[in-house]
Structure formats: structure tokens, C-alpha cells
GURO-490318 format. One record per residue: residue number from 0; residue in one letter; x, y, z of N, C-alpha, C in turn. Coordinates in pm, whole numbers, plus 50000, padded with zeros to 5 digits. Layout:
<nr NUM, rest A, nc1 X, nc2 Y, nc3 Z, cac1 X, cac2 Y, cac3 Z, cc1 X, cc2 Y, cc3 Z>
...
! end
This chain:
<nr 0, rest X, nc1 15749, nc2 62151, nc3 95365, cac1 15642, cac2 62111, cac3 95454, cc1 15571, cc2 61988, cc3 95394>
<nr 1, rest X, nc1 15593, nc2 61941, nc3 95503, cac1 15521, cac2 61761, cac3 95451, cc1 15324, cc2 61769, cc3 95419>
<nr 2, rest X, nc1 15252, nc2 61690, nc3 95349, cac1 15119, cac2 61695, cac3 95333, cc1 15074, cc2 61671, cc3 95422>
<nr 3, rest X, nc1 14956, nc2 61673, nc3 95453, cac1 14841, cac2 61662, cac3 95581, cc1 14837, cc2 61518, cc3 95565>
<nr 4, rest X, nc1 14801, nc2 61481, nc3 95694, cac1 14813, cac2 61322, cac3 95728, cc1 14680, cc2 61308, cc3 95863>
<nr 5, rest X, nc1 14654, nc2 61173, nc3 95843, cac1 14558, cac2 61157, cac3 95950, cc1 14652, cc2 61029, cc3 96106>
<nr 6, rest X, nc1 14692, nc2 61105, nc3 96181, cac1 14723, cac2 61015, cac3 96331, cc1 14685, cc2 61015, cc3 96398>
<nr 7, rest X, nc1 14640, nc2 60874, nc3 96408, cac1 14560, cac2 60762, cac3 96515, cc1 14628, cc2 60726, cc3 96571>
<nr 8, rest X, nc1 14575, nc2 60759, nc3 96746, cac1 14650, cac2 60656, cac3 96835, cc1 14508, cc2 60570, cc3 96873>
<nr 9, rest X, nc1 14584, nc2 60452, nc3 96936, cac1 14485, cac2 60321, cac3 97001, cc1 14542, cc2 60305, cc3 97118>
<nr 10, rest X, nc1 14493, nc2 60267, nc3 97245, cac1 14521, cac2 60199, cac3 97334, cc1 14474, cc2 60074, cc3 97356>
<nr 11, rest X, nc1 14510, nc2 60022, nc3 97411, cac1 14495, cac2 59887, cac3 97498, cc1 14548, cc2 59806, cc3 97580>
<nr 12, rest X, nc1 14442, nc2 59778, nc3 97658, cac1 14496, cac2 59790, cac3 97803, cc1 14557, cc2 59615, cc3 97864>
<nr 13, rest X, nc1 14587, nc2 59626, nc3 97997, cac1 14636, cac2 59470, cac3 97999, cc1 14551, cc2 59339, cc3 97957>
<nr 14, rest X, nc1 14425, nc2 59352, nc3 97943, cac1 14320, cac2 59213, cac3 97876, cc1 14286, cc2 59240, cc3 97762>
<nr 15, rest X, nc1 14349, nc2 59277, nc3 97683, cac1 14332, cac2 59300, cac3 97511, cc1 14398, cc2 59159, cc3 97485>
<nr 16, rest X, nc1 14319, nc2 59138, nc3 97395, cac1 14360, cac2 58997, cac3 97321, cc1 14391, cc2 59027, cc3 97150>
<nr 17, rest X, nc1 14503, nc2 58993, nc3 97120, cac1 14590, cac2 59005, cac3 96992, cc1 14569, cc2 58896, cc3 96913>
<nr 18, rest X, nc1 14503, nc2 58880, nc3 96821, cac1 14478, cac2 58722, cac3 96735, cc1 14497, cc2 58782, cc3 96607>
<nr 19, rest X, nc1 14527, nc2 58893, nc3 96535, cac1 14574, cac2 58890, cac3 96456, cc1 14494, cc2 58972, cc3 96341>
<nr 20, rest X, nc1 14388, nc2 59047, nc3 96414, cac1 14281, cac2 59129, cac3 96341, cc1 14311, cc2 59220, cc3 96282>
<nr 21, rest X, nc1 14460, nc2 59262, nc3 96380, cac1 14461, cac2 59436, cac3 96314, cc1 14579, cc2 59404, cc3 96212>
<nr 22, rest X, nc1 14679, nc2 59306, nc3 96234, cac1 14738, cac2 59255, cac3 96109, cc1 14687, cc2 59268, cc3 96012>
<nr 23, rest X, nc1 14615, nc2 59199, nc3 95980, cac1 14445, cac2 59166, cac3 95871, cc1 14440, cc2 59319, cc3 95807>
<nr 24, rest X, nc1 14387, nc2 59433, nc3 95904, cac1 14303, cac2 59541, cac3 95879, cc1 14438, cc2 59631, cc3 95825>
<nr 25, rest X, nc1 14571, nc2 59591, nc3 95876, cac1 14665, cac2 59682, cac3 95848, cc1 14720, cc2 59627, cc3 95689>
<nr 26, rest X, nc1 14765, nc2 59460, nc3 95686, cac1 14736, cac2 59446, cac3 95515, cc1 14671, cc2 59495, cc3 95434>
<nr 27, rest X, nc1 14537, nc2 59509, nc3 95511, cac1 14420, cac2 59605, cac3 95401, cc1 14481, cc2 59689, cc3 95333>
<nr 28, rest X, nc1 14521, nc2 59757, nc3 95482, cac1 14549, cac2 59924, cac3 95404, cc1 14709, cc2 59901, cc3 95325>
<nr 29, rest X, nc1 14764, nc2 59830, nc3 95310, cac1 14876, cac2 59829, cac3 95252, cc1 14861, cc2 59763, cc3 95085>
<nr 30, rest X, nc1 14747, nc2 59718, nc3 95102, cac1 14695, cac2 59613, cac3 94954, cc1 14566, cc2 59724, cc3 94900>
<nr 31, rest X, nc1 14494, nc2 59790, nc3 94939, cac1 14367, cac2 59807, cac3 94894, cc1 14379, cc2 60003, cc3 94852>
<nr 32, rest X, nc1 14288, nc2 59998, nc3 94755, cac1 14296, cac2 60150, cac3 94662, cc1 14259, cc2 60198, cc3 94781>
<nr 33, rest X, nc1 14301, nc2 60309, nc3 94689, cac1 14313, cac2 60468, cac3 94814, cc1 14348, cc2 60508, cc3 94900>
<nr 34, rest X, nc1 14313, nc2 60493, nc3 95013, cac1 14364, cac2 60559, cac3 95138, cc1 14511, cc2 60461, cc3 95122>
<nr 35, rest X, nc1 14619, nc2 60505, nc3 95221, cac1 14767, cac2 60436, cac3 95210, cc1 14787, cc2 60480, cc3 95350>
<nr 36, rest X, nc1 14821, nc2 60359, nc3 95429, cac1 14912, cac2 60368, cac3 95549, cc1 15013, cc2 60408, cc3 95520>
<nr 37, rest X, nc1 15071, nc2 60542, nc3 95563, cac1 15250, cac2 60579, cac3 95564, cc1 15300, cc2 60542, cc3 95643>
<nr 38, rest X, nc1 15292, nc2 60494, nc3 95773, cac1 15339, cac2 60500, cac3 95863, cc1 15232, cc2 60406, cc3 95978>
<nr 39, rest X, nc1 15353, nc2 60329, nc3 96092, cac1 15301, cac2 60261, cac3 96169, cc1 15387, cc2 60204, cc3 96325>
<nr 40, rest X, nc1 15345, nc2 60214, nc3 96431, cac1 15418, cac2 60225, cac3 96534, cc1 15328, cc2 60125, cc3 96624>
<nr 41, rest X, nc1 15368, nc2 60024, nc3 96676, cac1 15333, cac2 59916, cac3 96783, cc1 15427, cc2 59927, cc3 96901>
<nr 42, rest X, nc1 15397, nc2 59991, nc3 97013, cac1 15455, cac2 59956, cac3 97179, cc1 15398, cc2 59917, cc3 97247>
<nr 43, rest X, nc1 15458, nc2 59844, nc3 97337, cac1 15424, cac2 59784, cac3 97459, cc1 15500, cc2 59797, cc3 97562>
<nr 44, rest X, nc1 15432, nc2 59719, nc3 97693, cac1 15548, cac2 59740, cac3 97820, cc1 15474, cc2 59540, cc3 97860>
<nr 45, rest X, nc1 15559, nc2 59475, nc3 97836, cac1 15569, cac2 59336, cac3 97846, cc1 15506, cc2 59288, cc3 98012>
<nr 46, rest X, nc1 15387, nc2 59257, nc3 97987, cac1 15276, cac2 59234, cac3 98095, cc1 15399, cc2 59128, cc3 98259>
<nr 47, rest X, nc1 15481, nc2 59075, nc3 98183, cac1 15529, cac2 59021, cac3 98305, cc1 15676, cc2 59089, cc3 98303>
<nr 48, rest X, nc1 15757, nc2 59140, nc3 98234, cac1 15861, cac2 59227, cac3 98294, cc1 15882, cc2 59322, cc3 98274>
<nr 49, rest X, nc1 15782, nc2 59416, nc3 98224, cac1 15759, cac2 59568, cac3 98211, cc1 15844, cc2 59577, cc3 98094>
<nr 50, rest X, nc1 15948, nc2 59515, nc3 98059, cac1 16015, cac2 59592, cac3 97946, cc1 15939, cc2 59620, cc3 97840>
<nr 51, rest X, nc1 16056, nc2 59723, nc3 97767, cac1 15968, cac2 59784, cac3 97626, cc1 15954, cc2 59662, cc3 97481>
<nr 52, rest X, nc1 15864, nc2 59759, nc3 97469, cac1 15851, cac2 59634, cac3 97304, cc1 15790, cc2 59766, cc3 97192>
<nr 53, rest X, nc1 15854, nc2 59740, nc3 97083, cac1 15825, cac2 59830, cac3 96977, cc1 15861, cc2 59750, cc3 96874>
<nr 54, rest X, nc1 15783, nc2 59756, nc3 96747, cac1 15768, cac2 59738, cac3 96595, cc1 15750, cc2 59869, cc3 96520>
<nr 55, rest X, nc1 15812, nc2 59890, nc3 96459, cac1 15761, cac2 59987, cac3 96334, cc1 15699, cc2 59940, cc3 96218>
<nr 56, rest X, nc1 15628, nc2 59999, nc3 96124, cac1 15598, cac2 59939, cac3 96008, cc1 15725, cc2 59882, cc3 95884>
<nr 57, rest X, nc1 15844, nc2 59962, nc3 95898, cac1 15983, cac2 59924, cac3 95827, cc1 16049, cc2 59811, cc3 95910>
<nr 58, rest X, nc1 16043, nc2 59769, nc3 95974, cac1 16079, cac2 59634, cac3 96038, cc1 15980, cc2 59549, cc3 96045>
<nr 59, rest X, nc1 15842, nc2 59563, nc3 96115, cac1 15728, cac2 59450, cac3 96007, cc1 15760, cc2 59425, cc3 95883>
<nr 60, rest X, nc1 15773, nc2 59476, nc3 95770, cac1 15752, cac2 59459, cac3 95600, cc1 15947, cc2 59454, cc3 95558>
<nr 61, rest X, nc1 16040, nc2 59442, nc3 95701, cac1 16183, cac2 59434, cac3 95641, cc1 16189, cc2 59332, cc3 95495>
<nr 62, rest X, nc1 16117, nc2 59224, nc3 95532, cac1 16140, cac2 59086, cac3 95436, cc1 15998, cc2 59150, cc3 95317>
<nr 63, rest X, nc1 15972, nc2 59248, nc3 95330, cac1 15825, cac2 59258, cac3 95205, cc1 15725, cc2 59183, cc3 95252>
<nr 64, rest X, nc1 15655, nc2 59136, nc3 95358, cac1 15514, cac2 59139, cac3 95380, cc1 15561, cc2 59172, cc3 95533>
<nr 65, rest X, nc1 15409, nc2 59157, nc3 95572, cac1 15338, cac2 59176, cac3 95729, cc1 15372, cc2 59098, cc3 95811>
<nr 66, rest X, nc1 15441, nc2 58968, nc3 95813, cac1 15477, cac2 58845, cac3 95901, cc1 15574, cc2 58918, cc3 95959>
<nr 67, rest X, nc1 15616, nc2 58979, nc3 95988, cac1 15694, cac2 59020, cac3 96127, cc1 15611, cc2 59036, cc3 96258>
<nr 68, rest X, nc1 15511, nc2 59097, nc3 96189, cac1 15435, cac2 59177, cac3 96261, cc1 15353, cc2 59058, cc3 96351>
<nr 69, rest X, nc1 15346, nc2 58900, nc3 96278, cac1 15270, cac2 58814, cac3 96365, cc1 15392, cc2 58725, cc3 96420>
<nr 70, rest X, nc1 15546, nc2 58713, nc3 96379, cac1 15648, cac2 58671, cac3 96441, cc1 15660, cc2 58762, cc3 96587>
<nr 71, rest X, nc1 15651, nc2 58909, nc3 96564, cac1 15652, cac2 59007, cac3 96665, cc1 15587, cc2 58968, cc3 96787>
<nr 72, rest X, nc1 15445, nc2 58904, nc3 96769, cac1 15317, cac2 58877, cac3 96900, cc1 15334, cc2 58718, cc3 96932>
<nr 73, rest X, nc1 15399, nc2 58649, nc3 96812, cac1 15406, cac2 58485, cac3 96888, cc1 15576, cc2 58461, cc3 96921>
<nr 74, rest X, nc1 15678, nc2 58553, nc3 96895, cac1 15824, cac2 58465, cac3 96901, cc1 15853, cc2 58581, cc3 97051>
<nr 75, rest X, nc1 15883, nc2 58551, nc3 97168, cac1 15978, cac2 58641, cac3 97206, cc1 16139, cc2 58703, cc3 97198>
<nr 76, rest X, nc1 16131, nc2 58583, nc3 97131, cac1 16301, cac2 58642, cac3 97131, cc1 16285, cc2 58699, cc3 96968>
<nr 77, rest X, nc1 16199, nc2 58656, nc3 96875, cac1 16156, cac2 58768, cac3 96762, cc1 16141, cc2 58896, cc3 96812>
<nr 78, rest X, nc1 16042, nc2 58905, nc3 96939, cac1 15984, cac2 59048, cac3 96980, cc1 16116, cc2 59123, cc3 97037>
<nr 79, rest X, nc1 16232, nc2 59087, nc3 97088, cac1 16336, cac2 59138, cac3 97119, cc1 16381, cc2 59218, cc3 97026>
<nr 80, rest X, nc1 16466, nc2 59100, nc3 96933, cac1 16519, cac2 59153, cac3 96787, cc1 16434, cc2 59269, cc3 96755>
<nr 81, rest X, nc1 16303, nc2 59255, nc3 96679, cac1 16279, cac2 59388, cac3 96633, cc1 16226, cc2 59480, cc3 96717>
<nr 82, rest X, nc1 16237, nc2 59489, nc3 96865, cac1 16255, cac2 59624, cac3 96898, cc1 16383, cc2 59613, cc3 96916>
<nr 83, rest X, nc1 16424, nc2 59579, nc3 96934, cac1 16571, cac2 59643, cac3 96897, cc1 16660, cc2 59722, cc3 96729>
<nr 84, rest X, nc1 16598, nc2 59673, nc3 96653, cac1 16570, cac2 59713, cac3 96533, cc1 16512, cc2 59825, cc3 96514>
<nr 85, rest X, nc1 16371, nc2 59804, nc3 96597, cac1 16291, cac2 59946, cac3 96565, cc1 16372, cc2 60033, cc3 96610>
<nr 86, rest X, nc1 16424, nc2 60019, nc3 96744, cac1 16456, cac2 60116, cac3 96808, cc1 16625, cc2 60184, cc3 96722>
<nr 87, rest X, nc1 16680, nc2 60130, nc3 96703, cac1 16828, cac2 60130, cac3 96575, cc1 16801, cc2 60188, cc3 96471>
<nr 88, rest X, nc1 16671, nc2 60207, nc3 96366, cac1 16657, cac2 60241, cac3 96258, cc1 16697, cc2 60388, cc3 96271>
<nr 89, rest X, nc1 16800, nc2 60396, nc3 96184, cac1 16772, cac2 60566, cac3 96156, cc1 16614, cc2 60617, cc3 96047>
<nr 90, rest X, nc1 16605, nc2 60747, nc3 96140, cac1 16499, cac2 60763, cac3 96037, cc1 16347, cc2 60745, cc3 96082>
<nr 91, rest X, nc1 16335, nc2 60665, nc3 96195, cac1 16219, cac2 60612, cac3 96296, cc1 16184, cc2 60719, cc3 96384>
<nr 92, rest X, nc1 16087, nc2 60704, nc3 96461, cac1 16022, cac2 60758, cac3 96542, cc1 16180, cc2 60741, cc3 96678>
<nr 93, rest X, nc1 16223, nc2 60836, nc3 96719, cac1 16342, cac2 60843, cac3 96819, cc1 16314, cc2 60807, cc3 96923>
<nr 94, rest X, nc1 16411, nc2 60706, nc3 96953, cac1 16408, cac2 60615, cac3 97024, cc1 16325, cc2 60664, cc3 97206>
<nr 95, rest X, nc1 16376, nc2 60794, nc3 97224, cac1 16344, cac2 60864, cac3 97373, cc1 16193, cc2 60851, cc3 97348>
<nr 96, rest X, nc1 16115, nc2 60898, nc3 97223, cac1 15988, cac2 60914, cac3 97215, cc1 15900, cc2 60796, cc3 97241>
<nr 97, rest X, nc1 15998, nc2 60671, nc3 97201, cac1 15922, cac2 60562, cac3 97203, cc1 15941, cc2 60540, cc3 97331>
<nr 98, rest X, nc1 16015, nc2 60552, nc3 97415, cac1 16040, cac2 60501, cac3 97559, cc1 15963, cc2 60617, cc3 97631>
<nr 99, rest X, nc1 15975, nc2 60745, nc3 97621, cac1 15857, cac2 60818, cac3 97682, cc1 15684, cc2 60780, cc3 97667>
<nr 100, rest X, nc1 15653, nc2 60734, nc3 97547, cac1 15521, cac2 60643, cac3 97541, cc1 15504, cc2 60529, cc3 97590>
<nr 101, rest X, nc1 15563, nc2 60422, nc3 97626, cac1 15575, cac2 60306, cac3 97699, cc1 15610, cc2 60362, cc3 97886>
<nr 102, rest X, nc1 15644, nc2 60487, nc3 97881, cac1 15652, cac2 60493, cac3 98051, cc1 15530, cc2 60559, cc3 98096>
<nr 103, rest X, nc1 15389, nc2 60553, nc3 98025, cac1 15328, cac2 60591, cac3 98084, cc1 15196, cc2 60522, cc3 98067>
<nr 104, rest X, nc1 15240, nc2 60381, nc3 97988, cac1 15190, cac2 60232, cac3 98000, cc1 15192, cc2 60141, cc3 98120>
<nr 105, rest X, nc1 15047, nc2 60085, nc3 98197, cac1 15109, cac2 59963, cac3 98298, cc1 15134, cc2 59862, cc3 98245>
<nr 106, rest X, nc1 15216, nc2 59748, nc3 98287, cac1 15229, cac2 59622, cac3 98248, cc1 15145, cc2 59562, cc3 98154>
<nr 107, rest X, nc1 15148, nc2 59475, nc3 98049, cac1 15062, cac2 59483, cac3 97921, cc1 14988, cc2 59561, cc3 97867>
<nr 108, rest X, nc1 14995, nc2 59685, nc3 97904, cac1 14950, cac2 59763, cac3 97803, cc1 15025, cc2 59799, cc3 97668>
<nr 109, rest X, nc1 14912, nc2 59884, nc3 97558, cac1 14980, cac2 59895, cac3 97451, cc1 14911, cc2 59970, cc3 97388>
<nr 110, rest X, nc1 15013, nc2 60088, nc3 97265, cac1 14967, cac2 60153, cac3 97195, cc1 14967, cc2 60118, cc3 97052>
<nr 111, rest X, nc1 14915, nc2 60190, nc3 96946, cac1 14905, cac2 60137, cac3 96835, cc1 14875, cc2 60269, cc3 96766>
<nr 112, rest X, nc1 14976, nc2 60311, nc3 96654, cac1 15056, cac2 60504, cac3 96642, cc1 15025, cc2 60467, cc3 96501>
<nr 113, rest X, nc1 14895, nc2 60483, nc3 96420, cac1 14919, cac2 60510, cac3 96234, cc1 14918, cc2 60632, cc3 96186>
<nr 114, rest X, nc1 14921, nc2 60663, nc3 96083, cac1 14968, cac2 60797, cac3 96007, cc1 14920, cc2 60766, cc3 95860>
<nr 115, rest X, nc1 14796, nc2 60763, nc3 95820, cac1 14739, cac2 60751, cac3 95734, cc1 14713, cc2 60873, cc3 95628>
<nr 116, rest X, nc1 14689, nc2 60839, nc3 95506, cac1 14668, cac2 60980, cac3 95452, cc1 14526, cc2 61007, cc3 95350>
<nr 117, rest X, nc1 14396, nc2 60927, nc3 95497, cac1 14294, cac2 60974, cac3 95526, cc1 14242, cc2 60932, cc3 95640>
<nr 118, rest X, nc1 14108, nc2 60982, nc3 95700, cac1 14053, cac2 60899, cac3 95843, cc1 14091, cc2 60794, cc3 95852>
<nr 119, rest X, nc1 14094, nc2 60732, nc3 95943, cac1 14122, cac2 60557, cac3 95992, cc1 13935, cc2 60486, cc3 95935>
<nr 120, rest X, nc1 14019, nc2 60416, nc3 95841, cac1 13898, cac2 60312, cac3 95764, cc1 13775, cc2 60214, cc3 95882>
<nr 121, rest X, nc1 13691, nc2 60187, nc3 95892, cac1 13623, cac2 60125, cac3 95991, cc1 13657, cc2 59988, cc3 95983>
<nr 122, rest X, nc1 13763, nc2 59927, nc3 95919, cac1 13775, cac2 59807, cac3 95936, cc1 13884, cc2 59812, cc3 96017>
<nr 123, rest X, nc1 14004, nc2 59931, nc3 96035, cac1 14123, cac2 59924, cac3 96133, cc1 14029, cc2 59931, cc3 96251>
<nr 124, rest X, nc1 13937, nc2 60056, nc3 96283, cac1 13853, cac2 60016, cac3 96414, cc1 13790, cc2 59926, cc3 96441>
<nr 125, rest X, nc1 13713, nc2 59876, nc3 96373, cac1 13660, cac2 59724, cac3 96403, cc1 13783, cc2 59619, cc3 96466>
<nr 126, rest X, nc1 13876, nc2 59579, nc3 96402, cac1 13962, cac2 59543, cac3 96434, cc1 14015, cc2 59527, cc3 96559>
<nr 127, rest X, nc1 14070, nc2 59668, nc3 96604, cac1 14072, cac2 59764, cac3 96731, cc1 14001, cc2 59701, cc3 96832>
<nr 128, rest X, nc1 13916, nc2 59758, nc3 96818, cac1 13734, cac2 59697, cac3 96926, cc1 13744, cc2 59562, cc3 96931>
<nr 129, rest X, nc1 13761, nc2 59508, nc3 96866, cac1 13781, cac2 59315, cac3 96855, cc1 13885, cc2 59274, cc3 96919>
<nr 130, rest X, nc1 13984, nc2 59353, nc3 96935, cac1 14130, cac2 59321, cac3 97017, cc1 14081, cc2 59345, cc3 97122>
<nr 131, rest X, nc1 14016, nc2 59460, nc3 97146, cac1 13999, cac2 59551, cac3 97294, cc1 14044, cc2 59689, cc3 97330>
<nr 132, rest X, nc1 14082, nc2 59745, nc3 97234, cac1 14117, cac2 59865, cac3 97216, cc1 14033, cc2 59969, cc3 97190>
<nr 133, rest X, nc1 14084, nc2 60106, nc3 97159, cac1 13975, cac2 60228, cac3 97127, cc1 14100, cc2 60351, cc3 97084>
<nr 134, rest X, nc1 14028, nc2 60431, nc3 97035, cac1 14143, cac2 60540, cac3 96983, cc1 14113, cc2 60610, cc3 97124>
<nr 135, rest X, nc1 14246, nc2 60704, nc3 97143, cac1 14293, cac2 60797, cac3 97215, cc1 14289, cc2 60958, cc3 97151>
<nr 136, rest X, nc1 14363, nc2 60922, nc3 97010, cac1 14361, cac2 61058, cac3 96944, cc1 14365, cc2 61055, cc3 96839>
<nr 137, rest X, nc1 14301, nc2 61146, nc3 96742, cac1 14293, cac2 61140, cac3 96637, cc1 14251, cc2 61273, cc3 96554>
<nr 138, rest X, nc1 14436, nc2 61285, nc3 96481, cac1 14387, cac2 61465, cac3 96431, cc1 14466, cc2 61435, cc3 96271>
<nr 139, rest X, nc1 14474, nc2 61582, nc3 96253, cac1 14493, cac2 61573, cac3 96120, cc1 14694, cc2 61672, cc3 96151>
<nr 140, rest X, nc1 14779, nc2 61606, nc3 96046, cac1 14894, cac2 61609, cac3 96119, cc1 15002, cc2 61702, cc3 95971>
<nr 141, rest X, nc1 15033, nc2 61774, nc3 95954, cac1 15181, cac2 61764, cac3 95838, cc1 15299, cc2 61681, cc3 95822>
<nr 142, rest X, nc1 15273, nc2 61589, nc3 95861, cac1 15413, cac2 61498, cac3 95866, cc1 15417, cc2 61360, cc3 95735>
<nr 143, rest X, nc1 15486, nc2 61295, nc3 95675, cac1 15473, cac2 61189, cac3 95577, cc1 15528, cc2 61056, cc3 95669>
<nr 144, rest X, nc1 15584, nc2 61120, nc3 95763, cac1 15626, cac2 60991, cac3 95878, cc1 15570, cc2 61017, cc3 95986>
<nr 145, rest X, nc1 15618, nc2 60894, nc3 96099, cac1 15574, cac2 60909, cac3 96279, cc1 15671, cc2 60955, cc3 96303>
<nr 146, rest X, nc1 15817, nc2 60963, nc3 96290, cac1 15949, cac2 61075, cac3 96323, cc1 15914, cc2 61212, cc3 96265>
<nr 147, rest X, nc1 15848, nc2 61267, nc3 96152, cac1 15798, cac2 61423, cac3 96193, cc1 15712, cc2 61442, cc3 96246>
<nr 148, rest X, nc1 15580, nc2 61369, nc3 96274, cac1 15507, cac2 61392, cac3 96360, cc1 15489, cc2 61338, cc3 96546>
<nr 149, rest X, nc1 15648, nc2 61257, nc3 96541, cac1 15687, cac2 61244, cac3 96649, cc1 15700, cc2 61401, cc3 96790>
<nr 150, rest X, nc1 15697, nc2 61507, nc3 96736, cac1 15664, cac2 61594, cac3 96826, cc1 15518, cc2 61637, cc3 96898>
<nr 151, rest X, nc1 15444, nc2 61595, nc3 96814, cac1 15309, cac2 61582, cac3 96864, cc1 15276, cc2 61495, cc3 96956>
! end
């Protein structure tokens, strides 16, 4: 049995604006003592052709930093590749799960899935709120990944 974990979901809806805050707030937690992001999940449903879009945190940091994650929001044919990636990884959040969360997204909307292993820090919410977002849910989980706590 995996340790207790804290998962946050975020929404945001089609006029959220992405400049690069929660990048910022998510380096934090990948650079700064104590609390540790395990885990991290970005979907969308692509405001002009509904398709899916997903990042994981192991395809953001493939190359060892966070620049995927801002190749992900400015390249589209980047944003292709790694959902397609995300979605390929063995070991990830399964693939049906991620496509069952994006079908119940409208057109630019988007979620934002961490797995921290304490509360979500007030600088990821700040962040959040600055994009245009807000949490949805937020409990305390047994999983060390978003694929075991992918049943929740």
C-alpha cells in the first residue's frame, strides 16, 4: 500500500489565460524543501477542434527541466507529440482515463491533476486564480502516482 498523498484537481474553463504561472509554481515544487510534487497531469479539449491534449509530468521533465511544459502551451505540433507520448507511456495515468476526463470538458477547457505529498502550497493556487482556474477536488489519496490513484 502506497503512502497518503494529497490530489488536487483544477479546472479551467474556455477564458483562462496560460502565461506561464503555474509552470513557475510547479518548478517551485520540484526545486524547493519539503513538500514534493509526485505526480502531475495537464488535459485539455483544444478550444477550436475539440481534440484531446495531455502532458504528464514524465514527458514535461523527459529532457530534465519544465520546458516541455511551456513548448506544450506555445508549439502545436509540440502539443501533439507529447500527448501522444503522454498518452504511450507505460506506467501513466491510462490512456481511457485521460480521454474519459477530457469528454466531459467543453472546447478550451482544462484540467490540472497533482498528487502532492502535502496540501497544495498557496503559491500553486495563486497561480491557479491568476490563470483563471479554481480547485474542483481535493482529498487525501494512497497512491505515489496519478495511475494508482487514477481510480478515484
Amino acid at each position: 500500500m502506497s503512502a497518503k498523498a494529497h490530489l488536487r484537481i483544477y479546472r479551467f474553463e474556455a477564458d483562462s489565460v496560460f502565461e506561464g504561472a503555474i509552470v513557475g509554481a510547479v518548478e517551485q515544487l520540484e526545486t524547493g524543501p519539503g513538500l514534493r510534487l509526485l505526480d502531475a497531469l495537464f488535459v485539455a479539449r483544444d478550444a477550436a477542434a475539440g481534440e484531446l491534449q495531455a502532458i504528464d509530468l514524465a514527458t514535461a521533465r523527459a529532457d530534465g527541466t519544465l520546458a516541455g511544459m511551456l513548448d506544450f502551451r506555445l508549439d502545436i505540433g509540440r502539443r501533439r507529440e507529447m500527448t501522444r507520448r503522454t498518452l504511450a507511456r507505460a506506467g501513466g495515468v491510462p490512456p481511457a482515463v485521460v480521454a474519459a476526463m477530457v469528454s466531459g470538458l467543453e472546447p478550451g477547457a482544462a484540467l490540472l491533476v497533482v498528487l502532492l505529498t502535502e496540501a497544495a502550497p498557496t503559491t500553486l493556487d495563486d497561480a491557479v486564480a491568476r490563470s483563471g482556474g479554481r480547485a474542483v477536488a481535493d482529498e487525501v489519496v494512497s497512491a505515489a502516482t496519478l495511475a494508482e490513484a487514477a481510480p478515484r
